[in-house]
Structure formats: structure tokens, C-alpha cells
Z-matrix of the N, CA and C atoms (Angstrom, degrees):
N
C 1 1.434
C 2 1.531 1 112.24
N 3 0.973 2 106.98 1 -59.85
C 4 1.776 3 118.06 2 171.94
C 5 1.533 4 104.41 3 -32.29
N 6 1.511 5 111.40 4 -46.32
C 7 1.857 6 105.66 5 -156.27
C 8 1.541 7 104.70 6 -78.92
N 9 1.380 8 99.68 7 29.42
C 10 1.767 9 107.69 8 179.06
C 11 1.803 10 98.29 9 -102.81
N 12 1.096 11 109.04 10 -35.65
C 13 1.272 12 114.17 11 171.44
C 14 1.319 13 119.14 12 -74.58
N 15 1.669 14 145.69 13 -33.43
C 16 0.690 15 146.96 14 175.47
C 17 1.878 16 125.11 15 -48.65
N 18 1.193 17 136.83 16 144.29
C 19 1.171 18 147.83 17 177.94
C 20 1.166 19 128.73 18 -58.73
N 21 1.691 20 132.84 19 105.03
C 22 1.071 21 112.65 20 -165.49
C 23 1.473 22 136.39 21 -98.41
N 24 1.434 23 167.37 22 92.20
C 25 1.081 24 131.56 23 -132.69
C 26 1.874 25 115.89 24 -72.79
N 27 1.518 26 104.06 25 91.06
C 28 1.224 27 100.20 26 177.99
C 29 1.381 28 145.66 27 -56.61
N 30 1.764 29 118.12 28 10.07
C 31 1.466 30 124.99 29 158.50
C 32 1.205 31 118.36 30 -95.87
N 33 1.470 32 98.11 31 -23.86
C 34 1.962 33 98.19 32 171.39
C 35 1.449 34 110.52 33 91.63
N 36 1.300 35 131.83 34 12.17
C 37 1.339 36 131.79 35 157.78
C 38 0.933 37 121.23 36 -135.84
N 39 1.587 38 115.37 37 121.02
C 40 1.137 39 151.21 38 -155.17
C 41 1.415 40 100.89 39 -109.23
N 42 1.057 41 137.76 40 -56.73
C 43 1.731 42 144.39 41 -139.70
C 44 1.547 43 93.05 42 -149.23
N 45 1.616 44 132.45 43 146.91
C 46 1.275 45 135.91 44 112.83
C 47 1.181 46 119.31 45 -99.58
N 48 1.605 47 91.94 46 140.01
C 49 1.748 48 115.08 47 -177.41
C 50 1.981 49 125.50 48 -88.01
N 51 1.147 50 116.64 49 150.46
C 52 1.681 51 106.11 50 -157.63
C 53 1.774 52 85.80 51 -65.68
N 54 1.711 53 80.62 52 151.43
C 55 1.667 54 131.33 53 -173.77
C 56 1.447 55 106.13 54 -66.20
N 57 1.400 56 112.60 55 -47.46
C 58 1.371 57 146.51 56 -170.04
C 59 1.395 58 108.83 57 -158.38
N 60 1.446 59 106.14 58 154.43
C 61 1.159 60 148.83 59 175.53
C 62 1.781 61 110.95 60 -82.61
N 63 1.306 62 121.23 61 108.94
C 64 1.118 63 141.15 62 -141.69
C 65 1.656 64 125.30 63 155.67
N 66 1.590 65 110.39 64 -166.50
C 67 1.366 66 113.66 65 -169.45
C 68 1.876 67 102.51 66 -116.89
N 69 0.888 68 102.15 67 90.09
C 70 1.791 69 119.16 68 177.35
C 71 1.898 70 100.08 69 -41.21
N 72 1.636 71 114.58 70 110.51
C 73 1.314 72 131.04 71 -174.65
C 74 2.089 73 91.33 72 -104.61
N 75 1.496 74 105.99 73 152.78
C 76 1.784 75 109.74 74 150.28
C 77 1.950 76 97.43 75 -74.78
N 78 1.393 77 82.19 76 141.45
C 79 1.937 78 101.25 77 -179.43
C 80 1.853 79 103.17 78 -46.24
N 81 1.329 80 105.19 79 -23.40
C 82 1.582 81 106.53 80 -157.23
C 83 1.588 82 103.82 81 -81.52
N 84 1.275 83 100.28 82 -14.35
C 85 1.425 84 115.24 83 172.77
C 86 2.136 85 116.75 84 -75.61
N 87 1.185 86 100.55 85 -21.70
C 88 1.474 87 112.30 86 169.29
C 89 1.628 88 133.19 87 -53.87
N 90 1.232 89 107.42 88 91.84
C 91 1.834 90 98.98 89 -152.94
C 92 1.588 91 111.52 90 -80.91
N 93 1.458 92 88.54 91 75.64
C 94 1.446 93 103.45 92 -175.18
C 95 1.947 94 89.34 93 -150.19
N 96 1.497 95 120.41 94 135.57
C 97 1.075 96 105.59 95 -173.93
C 98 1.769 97 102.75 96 -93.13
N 99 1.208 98 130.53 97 -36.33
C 100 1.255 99 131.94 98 -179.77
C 101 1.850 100 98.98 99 -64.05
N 102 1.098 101 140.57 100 50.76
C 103 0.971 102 165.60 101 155.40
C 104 1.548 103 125.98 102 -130.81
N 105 1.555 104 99.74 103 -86.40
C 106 1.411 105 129.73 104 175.16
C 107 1.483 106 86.80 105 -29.34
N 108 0.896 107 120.33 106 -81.59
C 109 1.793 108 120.25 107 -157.97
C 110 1.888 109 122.74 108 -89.71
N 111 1.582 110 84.43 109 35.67
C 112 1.493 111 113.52 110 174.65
C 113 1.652 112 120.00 111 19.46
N 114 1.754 113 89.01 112 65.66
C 115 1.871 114 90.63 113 -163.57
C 116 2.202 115 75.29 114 -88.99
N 117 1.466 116 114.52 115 -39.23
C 118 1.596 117 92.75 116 174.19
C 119 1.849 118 118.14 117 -55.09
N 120 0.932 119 121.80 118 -22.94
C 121 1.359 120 140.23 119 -156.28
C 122 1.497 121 127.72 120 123.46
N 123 1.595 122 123.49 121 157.95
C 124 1.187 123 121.66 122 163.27
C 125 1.145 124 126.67 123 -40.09
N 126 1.468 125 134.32 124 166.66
C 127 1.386 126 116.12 125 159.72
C 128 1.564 127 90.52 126 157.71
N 129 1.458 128 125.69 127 -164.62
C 130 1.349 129 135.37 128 -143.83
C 131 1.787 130 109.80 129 -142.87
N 132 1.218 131 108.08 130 138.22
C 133 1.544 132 113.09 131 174.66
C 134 1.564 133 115.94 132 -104.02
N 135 1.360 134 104.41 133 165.35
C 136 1.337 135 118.97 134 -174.24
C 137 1.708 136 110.12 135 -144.62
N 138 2.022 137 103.21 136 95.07
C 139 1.784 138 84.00 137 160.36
C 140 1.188 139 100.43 138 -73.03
N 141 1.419 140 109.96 139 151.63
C 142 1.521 141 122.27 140 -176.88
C 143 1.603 142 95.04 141 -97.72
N 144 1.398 143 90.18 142 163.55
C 145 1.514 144 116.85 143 176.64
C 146 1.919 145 108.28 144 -139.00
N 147 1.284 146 94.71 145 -21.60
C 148 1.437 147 87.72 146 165.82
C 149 1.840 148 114.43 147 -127.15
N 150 1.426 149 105.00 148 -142.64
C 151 1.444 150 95.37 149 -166.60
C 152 1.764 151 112.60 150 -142.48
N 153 0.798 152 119.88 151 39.14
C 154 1.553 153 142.30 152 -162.03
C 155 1.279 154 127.84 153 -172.67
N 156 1.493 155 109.69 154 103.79
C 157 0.977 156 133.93 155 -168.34
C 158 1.911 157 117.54 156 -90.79
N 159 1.176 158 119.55 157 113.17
C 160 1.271 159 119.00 158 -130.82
C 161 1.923 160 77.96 159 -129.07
N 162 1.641 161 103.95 160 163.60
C 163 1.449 162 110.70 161 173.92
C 164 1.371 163 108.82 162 -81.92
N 165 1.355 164 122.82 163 146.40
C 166 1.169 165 142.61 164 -167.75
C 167 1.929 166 106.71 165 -107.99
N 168 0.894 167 103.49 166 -11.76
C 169 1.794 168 106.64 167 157.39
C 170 1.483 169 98.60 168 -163.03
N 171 1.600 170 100.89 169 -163.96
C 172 1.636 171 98.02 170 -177.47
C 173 2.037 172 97.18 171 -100.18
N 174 1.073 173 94.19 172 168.15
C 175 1.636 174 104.74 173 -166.47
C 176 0.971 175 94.45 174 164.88
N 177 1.719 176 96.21 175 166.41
C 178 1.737 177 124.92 176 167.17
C 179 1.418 178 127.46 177 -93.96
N 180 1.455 179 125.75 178 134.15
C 181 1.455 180 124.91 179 -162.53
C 182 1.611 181 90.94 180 -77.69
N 183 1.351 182 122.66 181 117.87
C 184 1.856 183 130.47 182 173.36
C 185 1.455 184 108.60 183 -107.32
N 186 1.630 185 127.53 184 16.92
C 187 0.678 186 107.71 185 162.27
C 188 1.445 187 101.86 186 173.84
N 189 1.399 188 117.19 187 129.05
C 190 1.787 189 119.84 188 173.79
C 191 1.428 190 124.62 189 -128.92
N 192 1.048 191 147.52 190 119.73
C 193 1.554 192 168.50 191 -142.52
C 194 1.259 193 85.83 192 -105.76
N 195 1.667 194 116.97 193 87.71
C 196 1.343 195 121.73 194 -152.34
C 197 1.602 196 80.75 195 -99.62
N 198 1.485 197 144.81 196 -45.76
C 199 1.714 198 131.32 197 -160.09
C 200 1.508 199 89.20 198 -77.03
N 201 1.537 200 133.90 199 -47.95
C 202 1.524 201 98.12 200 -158.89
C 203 1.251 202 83.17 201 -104.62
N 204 1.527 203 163.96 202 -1.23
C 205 1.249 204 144.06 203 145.50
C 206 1.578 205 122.03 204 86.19
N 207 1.872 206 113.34 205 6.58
C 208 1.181 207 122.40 206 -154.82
C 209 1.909 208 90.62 207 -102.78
N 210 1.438 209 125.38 208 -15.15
C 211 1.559 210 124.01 209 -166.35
C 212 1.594 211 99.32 210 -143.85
N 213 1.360 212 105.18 211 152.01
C 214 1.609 213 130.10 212 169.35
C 215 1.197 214 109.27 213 -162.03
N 216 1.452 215 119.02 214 141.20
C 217 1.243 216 151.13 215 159.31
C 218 1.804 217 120.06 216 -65.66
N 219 1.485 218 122.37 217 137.39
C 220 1.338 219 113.62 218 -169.11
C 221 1.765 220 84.24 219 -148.02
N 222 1.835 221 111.11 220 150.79
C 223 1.156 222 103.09 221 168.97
C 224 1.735 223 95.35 222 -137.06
N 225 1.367 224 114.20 223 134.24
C 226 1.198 225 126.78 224 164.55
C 227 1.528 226 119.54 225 -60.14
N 228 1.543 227 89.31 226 163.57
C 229 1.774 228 98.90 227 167.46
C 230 1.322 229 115.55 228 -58.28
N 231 1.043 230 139.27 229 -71.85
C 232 1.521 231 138.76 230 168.83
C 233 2.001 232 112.88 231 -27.47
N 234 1.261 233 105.03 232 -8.35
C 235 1.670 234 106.64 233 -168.85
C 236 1.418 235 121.71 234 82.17
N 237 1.722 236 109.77 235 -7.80
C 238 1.634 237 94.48 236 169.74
C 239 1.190 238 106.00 237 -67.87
N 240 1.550 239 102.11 238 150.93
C 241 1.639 240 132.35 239 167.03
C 242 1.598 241 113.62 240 -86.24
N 243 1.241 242 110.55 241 144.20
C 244 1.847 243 106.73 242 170.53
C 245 1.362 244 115.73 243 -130.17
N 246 0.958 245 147.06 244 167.97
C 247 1.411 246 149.20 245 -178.90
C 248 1.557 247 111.76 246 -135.70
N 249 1.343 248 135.18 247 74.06
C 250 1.402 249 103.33 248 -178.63
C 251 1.530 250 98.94 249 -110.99
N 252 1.396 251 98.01 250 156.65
C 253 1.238 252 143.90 251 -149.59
C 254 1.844 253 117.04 252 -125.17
N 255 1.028 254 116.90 253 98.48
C 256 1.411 255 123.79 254 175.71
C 257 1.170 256 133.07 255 -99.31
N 258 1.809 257 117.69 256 103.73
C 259 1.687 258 128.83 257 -158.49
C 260 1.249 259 109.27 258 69.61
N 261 1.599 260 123.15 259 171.15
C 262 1.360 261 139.67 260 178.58
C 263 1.454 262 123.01 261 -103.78
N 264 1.592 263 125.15 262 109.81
C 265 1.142 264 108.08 263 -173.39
C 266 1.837 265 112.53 264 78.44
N 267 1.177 266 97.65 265 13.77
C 268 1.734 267 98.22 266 155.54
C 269 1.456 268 139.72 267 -74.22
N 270 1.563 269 100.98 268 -9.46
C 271 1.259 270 107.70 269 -175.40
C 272 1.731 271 113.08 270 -69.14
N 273 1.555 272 109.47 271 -9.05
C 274 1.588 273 106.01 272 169.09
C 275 1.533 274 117.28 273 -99.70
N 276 1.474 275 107.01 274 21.22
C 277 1.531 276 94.48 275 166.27
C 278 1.246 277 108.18 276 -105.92
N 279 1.161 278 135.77 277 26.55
C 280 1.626 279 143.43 278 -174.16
C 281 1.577 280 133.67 279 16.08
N 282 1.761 281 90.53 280 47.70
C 283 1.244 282 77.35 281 169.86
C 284 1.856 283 95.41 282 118.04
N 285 1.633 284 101.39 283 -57.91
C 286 1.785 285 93.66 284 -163.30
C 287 1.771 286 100.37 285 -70.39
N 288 1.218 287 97.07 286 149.27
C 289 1.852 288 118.55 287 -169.88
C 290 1.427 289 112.09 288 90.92
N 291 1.544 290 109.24 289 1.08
C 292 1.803 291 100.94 290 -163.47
C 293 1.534 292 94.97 291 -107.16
N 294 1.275 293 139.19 292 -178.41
C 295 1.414 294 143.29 293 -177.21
C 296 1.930 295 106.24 294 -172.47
N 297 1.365 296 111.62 295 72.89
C 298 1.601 297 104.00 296 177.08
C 299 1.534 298 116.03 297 -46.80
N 300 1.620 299 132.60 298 157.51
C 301 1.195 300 124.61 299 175.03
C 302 1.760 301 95.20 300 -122.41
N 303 1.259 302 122.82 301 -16.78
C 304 1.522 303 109.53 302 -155.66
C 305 1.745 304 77.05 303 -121.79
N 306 1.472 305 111.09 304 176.39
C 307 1.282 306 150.11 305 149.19
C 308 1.494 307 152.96 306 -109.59
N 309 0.879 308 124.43 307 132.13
C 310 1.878 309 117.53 308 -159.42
C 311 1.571 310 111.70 309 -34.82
N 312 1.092 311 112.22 310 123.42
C 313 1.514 312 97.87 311 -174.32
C 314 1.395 313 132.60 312 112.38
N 315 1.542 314 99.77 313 -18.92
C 316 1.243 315 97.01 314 -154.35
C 317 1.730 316 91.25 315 -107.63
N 318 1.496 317 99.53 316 158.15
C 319 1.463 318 107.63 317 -169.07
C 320 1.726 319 104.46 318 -114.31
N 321 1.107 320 93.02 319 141.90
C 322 1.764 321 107.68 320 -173.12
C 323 1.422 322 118.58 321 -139.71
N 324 1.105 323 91.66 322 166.46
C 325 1.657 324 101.25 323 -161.57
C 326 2.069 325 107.90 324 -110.34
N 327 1.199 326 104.97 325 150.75
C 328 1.561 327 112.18 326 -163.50
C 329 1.496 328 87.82 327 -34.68
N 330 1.116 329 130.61 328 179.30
C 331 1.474 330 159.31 329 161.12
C 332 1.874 331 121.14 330 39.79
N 333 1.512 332 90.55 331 25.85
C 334 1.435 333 107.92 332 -154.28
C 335 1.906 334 81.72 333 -96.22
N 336 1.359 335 112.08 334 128.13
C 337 1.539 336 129.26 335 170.47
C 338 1.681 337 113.01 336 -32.33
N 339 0.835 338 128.23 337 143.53
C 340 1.587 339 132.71 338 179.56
C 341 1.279 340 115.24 339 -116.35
N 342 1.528 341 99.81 340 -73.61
C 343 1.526 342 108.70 341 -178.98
C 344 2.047 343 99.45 342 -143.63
N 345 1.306 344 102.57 343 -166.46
C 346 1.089 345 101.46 344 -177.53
C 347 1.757 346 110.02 345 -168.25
N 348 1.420 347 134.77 346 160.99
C 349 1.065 348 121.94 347 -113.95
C 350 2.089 349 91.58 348 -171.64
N 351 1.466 350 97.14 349 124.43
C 352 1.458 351 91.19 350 163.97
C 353 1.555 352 115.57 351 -123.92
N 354 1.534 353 109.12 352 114.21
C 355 1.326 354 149.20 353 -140.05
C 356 2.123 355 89.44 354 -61.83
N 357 1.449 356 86.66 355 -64.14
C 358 1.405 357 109.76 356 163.44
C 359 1.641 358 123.50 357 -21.27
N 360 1.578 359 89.89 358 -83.02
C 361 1.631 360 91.40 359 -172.20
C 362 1.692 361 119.82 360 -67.49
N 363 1.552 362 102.72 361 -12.90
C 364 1.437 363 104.30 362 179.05
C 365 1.331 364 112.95 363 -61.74
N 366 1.795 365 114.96 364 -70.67
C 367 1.476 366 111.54 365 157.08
C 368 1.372 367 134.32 366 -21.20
N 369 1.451 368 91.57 367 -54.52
C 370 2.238 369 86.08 368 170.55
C 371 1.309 370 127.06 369 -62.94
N 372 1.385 371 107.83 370 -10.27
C 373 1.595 372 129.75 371 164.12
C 374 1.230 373 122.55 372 -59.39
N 375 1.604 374 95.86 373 -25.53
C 376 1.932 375 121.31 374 -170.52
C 377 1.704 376 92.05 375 67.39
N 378 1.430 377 120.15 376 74.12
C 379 1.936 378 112.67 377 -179.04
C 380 1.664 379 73.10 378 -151.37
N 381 1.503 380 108.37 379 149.15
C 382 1.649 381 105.06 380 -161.32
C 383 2.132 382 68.70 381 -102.95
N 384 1.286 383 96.62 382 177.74
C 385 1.452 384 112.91 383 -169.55
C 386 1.332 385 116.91 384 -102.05
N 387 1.205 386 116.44 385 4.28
C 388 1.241 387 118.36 386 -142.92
C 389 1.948 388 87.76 387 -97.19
N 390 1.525 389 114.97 388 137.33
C 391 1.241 390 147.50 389 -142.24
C 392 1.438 391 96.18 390 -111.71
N 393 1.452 392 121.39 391 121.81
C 394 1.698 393 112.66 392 167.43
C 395 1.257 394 106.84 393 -114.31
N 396 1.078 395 122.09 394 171.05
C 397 1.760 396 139.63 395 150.39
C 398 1.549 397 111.01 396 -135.20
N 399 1.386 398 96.67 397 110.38
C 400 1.696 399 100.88 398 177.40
C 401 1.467 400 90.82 399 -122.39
N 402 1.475 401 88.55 400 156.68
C 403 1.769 402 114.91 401 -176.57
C 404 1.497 403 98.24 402 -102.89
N 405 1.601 404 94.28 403 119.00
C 406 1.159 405 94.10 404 177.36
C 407 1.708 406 124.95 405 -103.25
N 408 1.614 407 101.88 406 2.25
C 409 1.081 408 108.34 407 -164.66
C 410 1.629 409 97.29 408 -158.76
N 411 1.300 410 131.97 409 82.64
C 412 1.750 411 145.80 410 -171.28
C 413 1.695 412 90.05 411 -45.13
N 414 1.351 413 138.37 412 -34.21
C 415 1.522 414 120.47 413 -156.51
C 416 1.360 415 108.40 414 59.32
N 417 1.245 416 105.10 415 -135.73
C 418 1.813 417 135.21 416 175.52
C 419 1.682 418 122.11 417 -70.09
N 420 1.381 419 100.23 418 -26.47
C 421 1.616 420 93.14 419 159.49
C 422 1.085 421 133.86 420 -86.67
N 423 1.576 422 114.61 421 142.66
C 424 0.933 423 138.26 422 178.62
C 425 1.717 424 137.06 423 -88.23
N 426 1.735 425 103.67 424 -17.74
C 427 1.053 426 116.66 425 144.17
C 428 1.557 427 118.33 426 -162.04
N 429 1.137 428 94.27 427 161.90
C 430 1.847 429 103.22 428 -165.19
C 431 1.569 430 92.88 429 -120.52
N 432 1.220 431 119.24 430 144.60
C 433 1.476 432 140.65 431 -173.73
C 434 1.490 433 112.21 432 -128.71
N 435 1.418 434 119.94 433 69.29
C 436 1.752 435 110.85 434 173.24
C 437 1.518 436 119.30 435 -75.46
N 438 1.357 437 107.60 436 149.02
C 439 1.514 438 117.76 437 -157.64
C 440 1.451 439 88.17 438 -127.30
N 441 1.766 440 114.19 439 111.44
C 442 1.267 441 103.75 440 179.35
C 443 1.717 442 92.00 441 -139.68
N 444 1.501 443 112.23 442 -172.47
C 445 1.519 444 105.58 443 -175.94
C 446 1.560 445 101.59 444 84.22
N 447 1.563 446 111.28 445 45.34
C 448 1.749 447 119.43 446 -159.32
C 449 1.057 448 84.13 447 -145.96
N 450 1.535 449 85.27 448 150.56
C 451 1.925 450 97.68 449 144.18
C 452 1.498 451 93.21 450 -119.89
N 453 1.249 452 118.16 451 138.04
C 454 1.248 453 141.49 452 -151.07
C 455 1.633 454 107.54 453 -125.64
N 456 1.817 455 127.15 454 144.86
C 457 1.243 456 123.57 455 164.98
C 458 1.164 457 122.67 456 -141.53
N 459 1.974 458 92.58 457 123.29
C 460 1.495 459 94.78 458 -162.09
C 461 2.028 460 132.51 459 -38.50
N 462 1.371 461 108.90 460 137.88
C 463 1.278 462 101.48 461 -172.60
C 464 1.636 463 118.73 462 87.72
N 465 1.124 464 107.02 463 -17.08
C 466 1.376 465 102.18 464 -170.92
C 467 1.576 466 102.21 465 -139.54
N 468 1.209 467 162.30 466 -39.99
C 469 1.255 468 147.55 467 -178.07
C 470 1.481 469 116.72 468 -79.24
N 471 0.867 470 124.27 469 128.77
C 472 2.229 471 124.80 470 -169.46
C 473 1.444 472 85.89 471 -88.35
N 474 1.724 473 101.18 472 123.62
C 475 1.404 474 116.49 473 160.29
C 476 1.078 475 117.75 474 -111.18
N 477 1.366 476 122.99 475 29.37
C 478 1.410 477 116.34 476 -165.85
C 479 1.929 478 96.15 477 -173.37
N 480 1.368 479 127.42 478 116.26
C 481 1.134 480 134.55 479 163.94
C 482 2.194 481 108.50 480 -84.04
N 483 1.509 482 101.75 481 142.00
C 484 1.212 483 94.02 482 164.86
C 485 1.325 484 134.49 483 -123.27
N 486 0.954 485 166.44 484 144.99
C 487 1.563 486 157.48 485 -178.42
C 488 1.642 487 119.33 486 -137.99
């Protein structure tokens, strides 16, 4: 009876879960400074260990970098915005190693495939691999909690508390 009174979180996200499968870094650790010093926003890195970059809650894809295919934008129920971002300086391989799965618009569910990524040819590119998600836009939260100093698996480990 009581849990009628209780508080609910009415956007429905609580936690995002890792992007990829890998070792969860703080963003400041990203040796890229238009990162590192979160002029896109705060947010969290991923050396990867695998190769599929998957949604980290449910949301709508608002935006995909459809010629080089390496970044897309997602905005949650609550109205946060995300940006993730795959390797440094990928935007000059145009596209080859990248593989989009979703489309503008389209709405997806936590752990649902995005895009995808060859780990390989990026490096031979000399572009380190390493995967961000910065918030570019908090919405309705009020605080975000990244959990890094992990090894993390995509879809399933929470790198991120919300409140």
C-alpha cells in the first residue's frame, strides 16, 4: 500500500549501460582535447575490446554521420542528448571500417546494435579506437554518476548512474 506513495522516476532512466565491451576510462582520459576537456560535454570512454556499438538506454537515433559513419547522436526519455563517437580523427576514413545499423528517427531499445566498427583497420589508419559517449545535453538529470576503472560488457555493465 505504501509503494503508492512512493516517488517515481517519471522519465524512466535511471542507469546507462556500456556502449561497448571494453575497459571503461574518465572522458578526461581521451587524448583528444575537444573531448578530454568536455567542450562536447561530459561523459565516458571506452577502449574497446569488441566491435559494436550498441544503445546504452532506449531512445531515438537524432542524428547519424551517414558519409563517414564513425558517430550518432541519441536522445533519451528524460531529454538527455548523447553523442557517441568512435576512434579519434575518423572522420577522414569516410566511412570504410564503419557499418550504421539504425536510421534518423528511428527509436531503439537499450542494447539494440547501432553501428559497427573494424577495430583493425582503424589503427592501421594510426586513429587510436577508443569510443566516447559524451552528454551533450543532461535533459532532466540532475546528476550523472560514471563508473570507470572497469572492464565493462556491452549492454550489460551500468556505466553511468542517474538521478
Amino acid at each position: 500500500m505504501f509503494s503508492l506513495f512512493k516517488k517515481k522516476n517519471m522519465e524512466g532512466v535511471s542507469e546507462l549501460r556500456a556502449y561497448l565491451s571494453g575497459r571503461a576510462v574518465p572522458i578526461e582520459e581521451v587524448p583528444d582535447q575537444v573531448f578530454s576537456a568536455k567542450i562536447m560535454g561530459d561523459g565516458i570512454a571506452i577502449w574497446p575490446s569488441s566491435s559494436t556499438v550498441v544503445a546504452p538506454a532506449d531512445g531515438e537515433i537524432t542524428a547519424v554521420m551517414e558519409d563517414s559513419k564513425h558517430a550518432l547522436g541519441m536522445k533519451l526519455k528524460n531529454q538527455m542528448e548523447l553523442f557517441l563517437h568512435v576512434g579519434l580523427d575518423t572522420m577522414d576514413m569516410r566511412g570504410d571500417g564503419f557499418e550504421v545499423h539504425v536510421k534518423l528517427g528511428e527509436k531503439v531499445k537499450a542494447g539494440a546494435p547501432l553501428f559497427s566498427f573494424d577495430k583493425e583497420k582503424i589503427e592501421a589508419a594510426g586513429h587510436p579506437a577508443i569510443t566516447i559517449l559524451a552528454v551533450t545535453d543532461e535533459g532532466s538529470a540532475k546528476d550523472i554518476r560514471y563508473h570507470t576503472g572497469i572492464q565493462v560488457v556491452a549492454g550489460e555493465t551500468v556505466i553511468a548512474t542517474i538521478e
